[in-house]
N, C-alpha and C positions, 0 to 999 in steps of 0.2 A: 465422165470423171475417170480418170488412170485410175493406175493400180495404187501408186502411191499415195495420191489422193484419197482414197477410200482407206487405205489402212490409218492416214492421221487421221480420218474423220472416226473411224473406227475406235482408235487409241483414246480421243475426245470421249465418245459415247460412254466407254467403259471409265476413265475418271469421273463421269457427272455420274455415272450409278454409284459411284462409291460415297459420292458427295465430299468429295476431294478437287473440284472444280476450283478455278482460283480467277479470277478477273480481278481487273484494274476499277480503280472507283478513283474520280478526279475531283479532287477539293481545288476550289475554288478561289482562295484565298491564302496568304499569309499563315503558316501552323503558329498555332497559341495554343492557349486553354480551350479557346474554341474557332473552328472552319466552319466554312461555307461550302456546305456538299448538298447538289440535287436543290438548290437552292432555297435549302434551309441553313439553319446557323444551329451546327451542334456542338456539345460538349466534346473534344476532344482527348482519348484517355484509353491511344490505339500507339502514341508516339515516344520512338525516344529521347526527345527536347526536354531531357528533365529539368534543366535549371532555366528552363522558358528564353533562352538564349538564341533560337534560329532568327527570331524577327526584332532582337535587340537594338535599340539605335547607333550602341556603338559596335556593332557589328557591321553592323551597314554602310555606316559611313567608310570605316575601318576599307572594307571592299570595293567602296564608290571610288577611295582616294588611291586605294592600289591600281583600280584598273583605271584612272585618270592617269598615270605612273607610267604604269608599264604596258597597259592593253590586257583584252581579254582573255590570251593564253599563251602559252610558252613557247608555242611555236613546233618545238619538236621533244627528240630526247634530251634530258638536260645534257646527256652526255656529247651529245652532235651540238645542238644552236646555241647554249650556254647556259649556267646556272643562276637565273634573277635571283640576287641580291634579298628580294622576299622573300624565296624558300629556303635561303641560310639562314636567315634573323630567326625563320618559323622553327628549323631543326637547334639553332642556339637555345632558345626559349625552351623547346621540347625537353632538351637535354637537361637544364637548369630545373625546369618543373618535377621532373621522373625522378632526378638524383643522379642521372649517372654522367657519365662522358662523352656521347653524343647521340645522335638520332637522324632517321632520313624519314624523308616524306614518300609517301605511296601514293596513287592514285584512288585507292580504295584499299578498304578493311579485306576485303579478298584478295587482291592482288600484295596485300603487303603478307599475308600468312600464306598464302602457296610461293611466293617468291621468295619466303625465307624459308621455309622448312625445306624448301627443293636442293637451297644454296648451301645447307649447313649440312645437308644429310646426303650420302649415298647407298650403294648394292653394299657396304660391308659395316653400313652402320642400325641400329636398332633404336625406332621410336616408340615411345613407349604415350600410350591415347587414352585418354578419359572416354569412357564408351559416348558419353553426353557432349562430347566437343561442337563446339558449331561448325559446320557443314565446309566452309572455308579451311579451317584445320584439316580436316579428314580430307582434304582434295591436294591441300601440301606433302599432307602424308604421303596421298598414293603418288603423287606427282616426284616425289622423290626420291622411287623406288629401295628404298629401305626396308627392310624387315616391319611390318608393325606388328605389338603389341599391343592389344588393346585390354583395359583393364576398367575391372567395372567403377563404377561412379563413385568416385573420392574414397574407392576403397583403400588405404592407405598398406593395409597385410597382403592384398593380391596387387599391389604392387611393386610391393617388397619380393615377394617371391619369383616375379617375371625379374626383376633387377638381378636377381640372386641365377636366376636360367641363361642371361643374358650376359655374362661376363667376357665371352669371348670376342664380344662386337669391336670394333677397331671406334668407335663414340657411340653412345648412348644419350638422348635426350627425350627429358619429361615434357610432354607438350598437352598443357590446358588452359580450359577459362577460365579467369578467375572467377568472376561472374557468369552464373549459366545462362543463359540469356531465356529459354521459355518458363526456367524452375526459378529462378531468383537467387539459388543458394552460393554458398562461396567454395571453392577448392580448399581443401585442408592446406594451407600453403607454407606452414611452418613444419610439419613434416615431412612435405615431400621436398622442402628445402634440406631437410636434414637426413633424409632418406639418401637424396643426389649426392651429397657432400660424401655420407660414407662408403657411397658404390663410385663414385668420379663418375657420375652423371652432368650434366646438364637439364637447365630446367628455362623453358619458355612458359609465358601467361601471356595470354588474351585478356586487357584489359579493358577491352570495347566499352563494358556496363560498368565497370565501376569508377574510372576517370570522371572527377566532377559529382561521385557518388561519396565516395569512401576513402578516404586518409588523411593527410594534414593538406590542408586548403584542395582537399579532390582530387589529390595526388596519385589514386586509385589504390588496390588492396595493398602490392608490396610495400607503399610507403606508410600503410595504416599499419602493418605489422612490425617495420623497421627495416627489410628485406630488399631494397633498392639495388646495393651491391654484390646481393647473393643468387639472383636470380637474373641468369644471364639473359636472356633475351626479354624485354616487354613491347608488344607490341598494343598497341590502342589507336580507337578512332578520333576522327575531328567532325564526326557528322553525326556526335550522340549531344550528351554536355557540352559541346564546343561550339552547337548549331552552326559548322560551317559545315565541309565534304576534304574526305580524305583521311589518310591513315597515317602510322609512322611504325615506325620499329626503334626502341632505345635500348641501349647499352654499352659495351665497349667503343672504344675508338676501332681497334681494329676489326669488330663484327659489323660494323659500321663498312668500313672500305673493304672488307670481303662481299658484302651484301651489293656494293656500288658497281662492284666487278663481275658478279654471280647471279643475283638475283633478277633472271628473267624479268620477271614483271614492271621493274624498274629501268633494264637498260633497253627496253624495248617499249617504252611508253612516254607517251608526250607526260612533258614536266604539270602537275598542279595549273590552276590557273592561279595565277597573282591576288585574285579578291578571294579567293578561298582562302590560301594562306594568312594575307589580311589577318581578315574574320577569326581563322584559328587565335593568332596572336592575339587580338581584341579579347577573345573570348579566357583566356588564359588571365591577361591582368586581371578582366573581371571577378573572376572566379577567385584571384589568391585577395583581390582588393572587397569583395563583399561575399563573405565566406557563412552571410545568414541567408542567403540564397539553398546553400546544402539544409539548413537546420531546417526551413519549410521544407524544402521537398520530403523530408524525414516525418517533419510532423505531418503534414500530408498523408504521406503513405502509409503511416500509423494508422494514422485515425480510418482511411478506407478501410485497413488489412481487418480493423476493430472491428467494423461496422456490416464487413461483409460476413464476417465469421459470424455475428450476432446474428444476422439473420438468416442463419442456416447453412451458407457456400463453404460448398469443400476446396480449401487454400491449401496449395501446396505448401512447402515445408522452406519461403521464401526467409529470407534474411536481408536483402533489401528492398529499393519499393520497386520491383517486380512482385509484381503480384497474380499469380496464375490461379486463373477459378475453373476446376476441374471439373469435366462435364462426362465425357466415357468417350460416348461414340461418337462419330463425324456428323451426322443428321441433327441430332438436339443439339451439338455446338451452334452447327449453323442456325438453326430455328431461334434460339436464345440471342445470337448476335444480332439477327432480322429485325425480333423484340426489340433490342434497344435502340436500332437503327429508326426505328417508328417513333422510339420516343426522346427521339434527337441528342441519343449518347451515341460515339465512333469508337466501338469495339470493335473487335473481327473475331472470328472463330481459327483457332489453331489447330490443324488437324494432319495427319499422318501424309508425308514424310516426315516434316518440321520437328514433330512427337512423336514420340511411341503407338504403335496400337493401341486404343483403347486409355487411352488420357489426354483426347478431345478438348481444348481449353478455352477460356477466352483469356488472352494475356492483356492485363489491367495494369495502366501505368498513370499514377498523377503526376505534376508536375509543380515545378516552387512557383507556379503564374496562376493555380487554381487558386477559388477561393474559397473556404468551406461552406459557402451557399452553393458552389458549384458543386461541391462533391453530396450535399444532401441533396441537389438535386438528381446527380446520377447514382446514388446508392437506392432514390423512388423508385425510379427507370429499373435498376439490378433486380428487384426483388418482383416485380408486377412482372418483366419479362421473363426471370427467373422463373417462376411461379406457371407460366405459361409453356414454356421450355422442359418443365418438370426437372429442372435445375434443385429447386427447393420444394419444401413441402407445402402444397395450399391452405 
């Protein structure tokens, strides 16, 4: 074995002692309520198909009939081989759903937030970071060699006072989740819309979790506040609520063909495939045309967040149905996740980088396709594995 060789194998060694090891586990089946993993059939409630939309029939077809259409993939950049007719209808649609003036399609939720913060930001501009951003944001950040600012979590005064230090940036932008994706909770996002407005800032969300979650027909946070026009960039996925793949960025026309001319990620990447787009579009009517799909997933998530609390789990401080069951350290996450994998609930343990030091999770998510025999059946599972985990008290 080389040199280099033994150092990866090395590098390996020392993440399985931390119990920060991460392997692939392959389901077998269609995501729903419940997969086929190791060939058993467990409760699924690891995913984020909140409105049970990945395996929908009109999804399906929706991307049967596209790639009967057009074929499997776009061939190149849209910018070189041309722009299918589907990924317009999908950016039309996007734009009309969010409220604003337009939107482009990404390949992914990463590629569309480090392709935009790269392209809006430079060396004489200043961003300003939610310490709790997802990992994607903080890579835009660095990627965009800008000043960052990072301020702590939804602190709305030590925000204030980096705005107040930073006056002399030639642009300033506020860049966060809306939804925290391992906490559940929301950005203060009417302050810091009104925080931006009186410093002439700029303000980006990451609407990944809350699209198909929260605001008028799952319009996501800005549109549940009223904030559509105020918040200049939004960008959200198609492979959460949308169960298809892929991301967008909405808002101006002109942040739009900056972003088309700028944004790495975009002019150097083959276009979407055609069934994905589909899918998004399908998934979009769905959603504004049966909008008791959101009111399950809600009660759903309720009644778990209820039923965990009751039986002793320390629940983070979530405000939608993210639901993070707070464990400590890396070893009892994993042991407890083990637990429920034995008794055919699809958890996983959340552990450090993902999180903080020392707030170990399992992130718990229902869906509007559960049904509450499902979920007393995995709140059994919670509590026996719990209990064994030293999660809860025996």
């Amino acid at each position: 074995m080389g040199l280099f060789a033994r150092q990866i194998v090395a590098e390996l060694d020392a993440i399985k002692g931390q119990a920060l090891y991460r392997q692939l586990r392959t389901i077998e089946s269609a995501h729903g309520p419940r997969v086929d993993f190791n060939g058993r059939s467990m409760l699924m409630l690891a995913s984020n198909n909140y409105l049970g939309l990945a395996s929908h029939p009109a999804l399906k077809r929706a991307a049967a009939n596209a790639t009967e259409q057009y074929g499997t993939g776009a061939a190149a950049s849209r910018l070189i081989a041309g722009n299918l007719r589907v990924l317009s209808d999908l950016e039309a649609r996007l734009a009309q759903f969010k409220g604003v003036e337009a939107a482009l399609v990404f390949g992914s939720g990463y590629l569309a937030n480090i392709g935009t913060i790269s392209a809006i930001a430079g060396r004489e501009d200043v961003i300003l970071s939610d310490e709790l951003n997802h990992a994607s944001l903080i890579d835009g950040c660095r990627l965009a060699r800008a000043q960052i600012m990072v301020y702590r979590h939804c602190d709305i005064d030590h925000l204030q006072a980096l705005l107040r230090q930073s006056r002399a940036a030639r642009r300033r932008i506020i860049v966060t989740d809306s939804v925290f994706s391992m906490d559940g909770d929301l950005a203060p996002l009417v302050e810091i819309v009104e925080l931006a407005r009186r410093h002439n800032a700029a303000v980006m969300i990451d609407e990944a979790h809350a699209v198909g979650v929260l605001g008028h027909k799952g319009a996501g946070l800005a549109s549940a506040l009223g904030l559509e026009r105020e918040v200049d960039i939004q960008m959200g996925t198609l492979s959460k609520s949308l169960g298809s793949y892929g991301a967008y960025v909405a808002g101006s026309r002109a942040l739009v063909d900056l972003l088309i001319n700028r944004a790495r990620s975009f002019v150097f990447t083959t276009g979407l495939p055609p069934a994905s787009a589909a899918a998004a579009i399908a998934a979009i009517d769905l959603i504004e045309a049966e909008p008791q799909r959101i009111k399950i997933l809600w009660d759903n998530a309720c009644y778990l967040r209820q039923e965990l609390a009751r039986a002793g789990f320390r629940l983070g401080a979530s405000a939608t149905p993210i639901l993070p069951v707070i464990v400590g350290d890396a070893q009892p996450a994993l042991d407890f996740a083990e637990g429920l994998l034995r008794r055919d609930v699809y958890v996983l343990a959340i552990r450090p980088p993902t999180v903080p030091l020392g707030t170990a999770r399992l992130r718990v998510t229902a869906t509007a396709d559960h049904t509450r025999a499902d979920l007393d059946e995995a709140l059994r599972a919670f509590i026996a594995a719990g209990r064994e985990a030293g999660a809860i008290a025996k």
